[in-house]
N, CA, C and O of each residue as an XYZ file, in Angstrom:
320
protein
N       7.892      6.149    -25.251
C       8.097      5.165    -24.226
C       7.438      3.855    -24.671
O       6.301      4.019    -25.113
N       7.866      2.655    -24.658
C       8.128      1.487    -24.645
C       6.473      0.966    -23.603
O       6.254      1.263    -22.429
N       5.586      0.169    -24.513
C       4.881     -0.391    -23.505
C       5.218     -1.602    -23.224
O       5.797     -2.230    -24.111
N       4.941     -2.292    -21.866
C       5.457     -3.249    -20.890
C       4.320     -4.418    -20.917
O       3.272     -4.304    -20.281
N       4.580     -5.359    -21.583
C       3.604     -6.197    -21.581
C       3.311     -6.746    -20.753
O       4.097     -6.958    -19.829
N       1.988     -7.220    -20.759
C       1.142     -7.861    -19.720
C       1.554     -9.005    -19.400
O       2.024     -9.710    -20.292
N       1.481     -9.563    -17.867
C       1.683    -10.977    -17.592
C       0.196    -11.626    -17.961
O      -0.568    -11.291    -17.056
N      -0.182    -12.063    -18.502
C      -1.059    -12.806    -18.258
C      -2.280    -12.945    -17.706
O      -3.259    -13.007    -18.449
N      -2.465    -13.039    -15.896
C      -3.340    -13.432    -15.044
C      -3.356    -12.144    -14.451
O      -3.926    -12.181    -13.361
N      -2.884    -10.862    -14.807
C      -2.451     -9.207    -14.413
C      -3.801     -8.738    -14.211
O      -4.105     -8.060    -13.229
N      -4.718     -9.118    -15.218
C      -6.295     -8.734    -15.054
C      -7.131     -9.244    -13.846
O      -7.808     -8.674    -12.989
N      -6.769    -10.750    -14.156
C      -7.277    -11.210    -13.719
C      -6.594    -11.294    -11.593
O      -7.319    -11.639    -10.660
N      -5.555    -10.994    -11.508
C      -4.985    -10.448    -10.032
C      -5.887     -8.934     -9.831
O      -6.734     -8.727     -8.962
N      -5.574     -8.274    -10.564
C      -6.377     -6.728    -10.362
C      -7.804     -6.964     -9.859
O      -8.115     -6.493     -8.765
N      -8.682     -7.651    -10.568
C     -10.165     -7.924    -10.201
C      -9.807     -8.564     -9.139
O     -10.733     -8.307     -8.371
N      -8.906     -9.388     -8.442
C      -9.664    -10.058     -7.079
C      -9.119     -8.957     -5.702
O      -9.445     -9.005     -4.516
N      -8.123     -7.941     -6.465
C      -7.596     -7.351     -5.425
C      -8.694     -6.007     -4.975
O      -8.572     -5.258     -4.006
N      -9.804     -6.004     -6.056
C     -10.700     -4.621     -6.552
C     -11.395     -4.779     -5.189
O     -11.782     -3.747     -4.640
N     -11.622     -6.126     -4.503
C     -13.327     -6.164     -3.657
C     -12.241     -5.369     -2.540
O     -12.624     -4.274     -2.127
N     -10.898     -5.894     -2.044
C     -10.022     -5.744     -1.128
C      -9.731     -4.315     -0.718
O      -9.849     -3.941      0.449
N      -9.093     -3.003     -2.371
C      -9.667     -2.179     -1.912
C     -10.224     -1.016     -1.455
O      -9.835      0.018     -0.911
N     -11.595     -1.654     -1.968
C     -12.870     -0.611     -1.658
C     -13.377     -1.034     -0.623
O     -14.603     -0.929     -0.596
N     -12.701     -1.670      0.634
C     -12.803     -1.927      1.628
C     -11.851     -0.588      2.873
O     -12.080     -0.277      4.042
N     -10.916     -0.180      1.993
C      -9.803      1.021      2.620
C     -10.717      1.604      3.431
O     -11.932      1.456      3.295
N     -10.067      2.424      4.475
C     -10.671      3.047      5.495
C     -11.064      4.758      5.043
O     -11.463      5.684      5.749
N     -10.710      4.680      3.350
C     -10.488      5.865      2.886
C     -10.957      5.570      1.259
O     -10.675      4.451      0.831
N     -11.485      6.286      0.562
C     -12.232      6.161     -0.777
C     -11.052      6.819     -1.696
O     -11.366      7.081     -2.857
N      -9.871      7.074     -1.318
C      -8.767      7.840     -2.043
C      -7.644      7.659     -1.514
O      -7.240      8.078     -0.429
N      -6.844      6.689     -2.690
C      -5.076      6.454     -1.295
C      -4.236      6.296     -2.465
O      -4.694      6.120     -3.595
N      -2.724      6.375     -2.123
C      -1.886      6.728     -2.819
C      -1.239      5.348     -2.771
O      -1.561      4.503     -1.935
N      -0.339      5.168     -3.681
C       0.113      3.743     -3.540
C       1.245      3.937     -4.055
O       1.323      4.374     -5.203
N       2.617      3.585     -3.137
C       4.275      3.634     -3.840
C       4.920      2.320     -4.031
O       4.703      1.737     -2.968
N       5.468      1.679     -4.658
C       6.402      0.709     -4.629
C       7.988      1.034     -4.527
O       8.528      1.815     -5.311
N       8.587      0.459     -3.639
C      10.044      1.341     -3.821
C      10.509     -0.552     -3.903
O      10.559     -1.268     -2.902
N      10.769     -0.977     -5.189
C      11.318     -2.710     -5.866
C      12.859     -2.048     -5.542
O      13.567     -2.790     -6.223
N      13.491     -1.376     -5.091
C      15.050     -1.936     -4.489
C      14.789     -2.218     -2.954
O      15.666     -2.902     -2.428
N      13.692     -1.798     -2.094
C      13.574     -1.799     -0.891
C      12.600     -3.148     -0.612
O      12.309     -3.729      0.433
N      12.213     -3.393     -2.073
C      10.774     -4.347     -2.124
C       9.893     -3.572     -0.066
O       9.887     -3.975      1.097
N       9.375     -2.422     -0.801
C       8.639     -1.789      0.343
C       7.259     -1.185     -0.210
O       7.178     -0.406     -1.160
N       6.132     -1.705      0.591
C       4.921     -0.945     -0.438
C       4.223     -0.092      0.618
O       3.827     -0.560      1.686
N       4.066      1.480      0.177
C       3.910      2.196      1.042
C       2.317      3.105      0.411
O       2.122      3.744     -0.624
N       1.570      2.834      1.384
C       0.034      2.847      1.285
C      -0.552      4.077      1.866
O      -1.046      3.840      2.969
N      -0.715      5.899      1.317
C      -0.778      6.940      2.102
C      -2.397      6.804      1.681
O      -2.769      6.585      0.528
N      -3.488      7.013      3.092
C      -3.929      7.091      2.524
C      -4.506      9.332      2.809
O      -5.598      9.890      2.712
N      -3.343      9.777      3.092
C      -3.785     11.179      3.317
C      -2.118     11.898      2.445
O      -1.017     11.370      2.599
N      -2.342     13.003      1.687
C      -0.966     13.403      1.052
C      -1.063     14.335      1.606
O      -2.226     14.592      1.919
N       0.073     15.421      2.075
C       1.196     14.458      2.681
C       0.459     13.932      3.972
O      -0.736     14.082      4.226
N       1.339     13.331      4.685
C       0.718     11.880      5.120
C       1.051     12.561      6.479
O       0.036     12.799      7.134
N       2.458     13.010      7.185
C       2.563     14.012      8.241
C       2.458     12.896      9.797
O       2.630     13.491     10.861
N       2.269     11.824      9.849
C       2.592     11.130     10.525
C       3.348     11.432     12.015
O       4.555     11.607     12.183
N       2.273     11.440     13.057
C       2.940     12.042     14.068
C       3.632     10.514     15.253
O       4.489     10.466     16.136
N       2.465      9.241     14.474
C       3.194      8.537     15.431
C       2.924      6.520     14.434
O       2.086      6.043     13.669
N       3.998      6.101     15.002
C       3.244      4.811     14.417
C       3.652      3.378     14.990
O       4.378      3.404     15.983
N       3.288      2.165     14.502
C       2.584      1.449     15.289
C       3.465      0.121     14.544
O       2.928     -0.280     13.511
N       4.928     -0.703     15.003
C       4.931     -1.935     13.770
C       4.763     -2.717     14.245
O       5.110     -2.901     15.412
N       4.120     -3.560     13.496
C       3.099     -4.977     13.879
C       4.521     -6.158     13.580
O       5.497     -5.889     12.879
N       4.285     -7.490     14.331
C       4.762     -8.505     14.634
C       5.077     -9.277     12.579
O       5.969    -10.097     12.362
N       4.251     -8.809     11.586
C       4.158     -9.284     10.669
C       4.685     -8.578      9.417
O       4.303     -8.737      8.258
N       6.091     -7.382     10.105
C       6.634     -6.616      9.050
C       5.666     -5.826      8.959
O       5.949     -5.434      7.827
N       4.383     -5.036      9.315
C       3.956     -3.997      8.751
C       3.521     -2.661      9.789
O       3.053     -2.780     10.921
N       3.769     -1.560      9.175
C       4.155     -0.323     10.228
C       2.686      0.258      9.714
O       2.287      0.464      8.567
N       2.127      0.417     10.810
C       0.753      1.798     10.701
C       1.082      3.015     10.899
O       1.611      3.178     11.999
N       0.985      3.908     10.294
C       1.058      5.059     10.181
C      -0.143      6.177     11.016
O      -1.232      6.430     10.502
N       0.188      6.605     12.017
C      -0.775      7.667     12.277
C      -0.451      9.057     12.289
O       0.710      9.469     12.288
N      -1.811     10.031     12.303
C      -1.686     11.584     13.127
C      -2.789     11.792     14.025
O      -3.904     12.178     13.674
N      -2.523     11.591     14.897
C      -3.263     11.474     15.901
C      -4.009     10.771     16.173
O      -3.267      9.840     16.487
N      -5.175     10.340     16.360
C      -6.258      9.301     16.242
C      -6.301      8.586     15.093
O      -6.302      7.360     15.194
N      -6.341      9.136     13.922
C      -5.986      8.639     12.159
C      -5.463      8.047     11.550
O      -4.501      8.816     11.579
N      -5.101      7.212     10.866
C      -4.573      5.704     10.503
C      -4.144      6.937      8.565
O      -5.072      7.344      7.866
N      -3.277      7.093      8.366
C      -2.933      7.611      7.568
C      -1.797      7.270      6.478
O      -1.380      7.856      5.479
N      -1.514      6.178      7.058
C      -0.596      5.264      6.016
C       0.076      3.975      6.423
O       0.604      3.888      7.532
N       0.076      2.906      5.515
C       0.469      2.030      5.935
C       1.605      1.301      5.140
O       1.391      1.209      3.931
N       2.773      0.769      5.606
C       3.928      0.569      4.629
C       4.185     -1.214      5.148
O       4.167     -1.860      6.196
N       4.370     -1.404      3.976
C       4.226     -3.513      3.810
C       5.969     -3.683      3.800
O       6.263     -3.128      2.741
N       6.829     -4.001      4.218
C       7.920     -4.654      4.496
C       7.930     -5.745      4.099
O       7.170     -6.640      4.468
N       9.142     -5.861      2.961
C       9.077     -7.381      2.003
C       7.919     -7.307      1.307
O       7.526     -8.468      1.422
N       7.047     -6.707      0.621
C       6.163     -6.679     -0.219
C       5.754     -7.658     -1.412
O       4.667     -7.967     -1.898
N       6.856     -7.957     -1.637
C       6.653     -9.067     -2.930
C       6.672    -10.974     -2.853
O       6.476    -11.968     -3.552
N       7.073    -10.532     -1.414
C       6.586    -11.881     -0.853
C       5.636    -11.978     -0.137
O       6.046    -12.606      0.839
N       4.533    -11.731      0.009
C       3.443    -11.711      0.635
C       2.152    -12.150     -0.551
O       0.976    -12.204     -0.191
C-alpha cells in the first residue's frame, strides 16, 4: 500500500486539536469519517447502542443510553 503524503500544517492541526481531545467526556473514543456523507461520527462507547438522542440547532446529533452521552455525529464535517 501506497503512503499518502502529508499536507503540510497536518502536524501542526493534530497538536492544536490534542488539548481539545483530552478534554472528551471519555479517555477512549472511536472516531469514523464517512467523506461521501462528509459525516463525522464520534462513539465514545463500542457498540454505542443508543437508546435516545438529542439534534442540536448547529447540525450536530448527541447520542445517548440512558443518562450517557455515548456518541456524537458532526453533520457537514468538513466545513466546520
Amino acid at each position: 500500500m501506497a503512503k499518502k503524503a502529508l499536507k503540510p500544517d497536518f502536524l501542526s492541526e493534530m497538536l492544536q486539536t490534542a488539548s481539545h481531545l483530552i478534554k472528551f467526556p471519555t479517555k477512549r473514543f472511536y472516531v469514523d469519517y464517512d467523506e461521501e456523507a462528509d459525516v463525522l461520527y464520534l462513539s465514545f462507547e463500542r457498540p454505542q447502542n443508543a437508546t435516545d438522542s438529542q439534534m442540536l440547532d448547529n447540525g450536530v446529533l448527541l447520542r445517548y443510553r440512558e443518562e450517557d452521552l455515548v456518541g456524537v455525529t458532526i453533520l457537514d464535517a468538513s466545513k466546520r
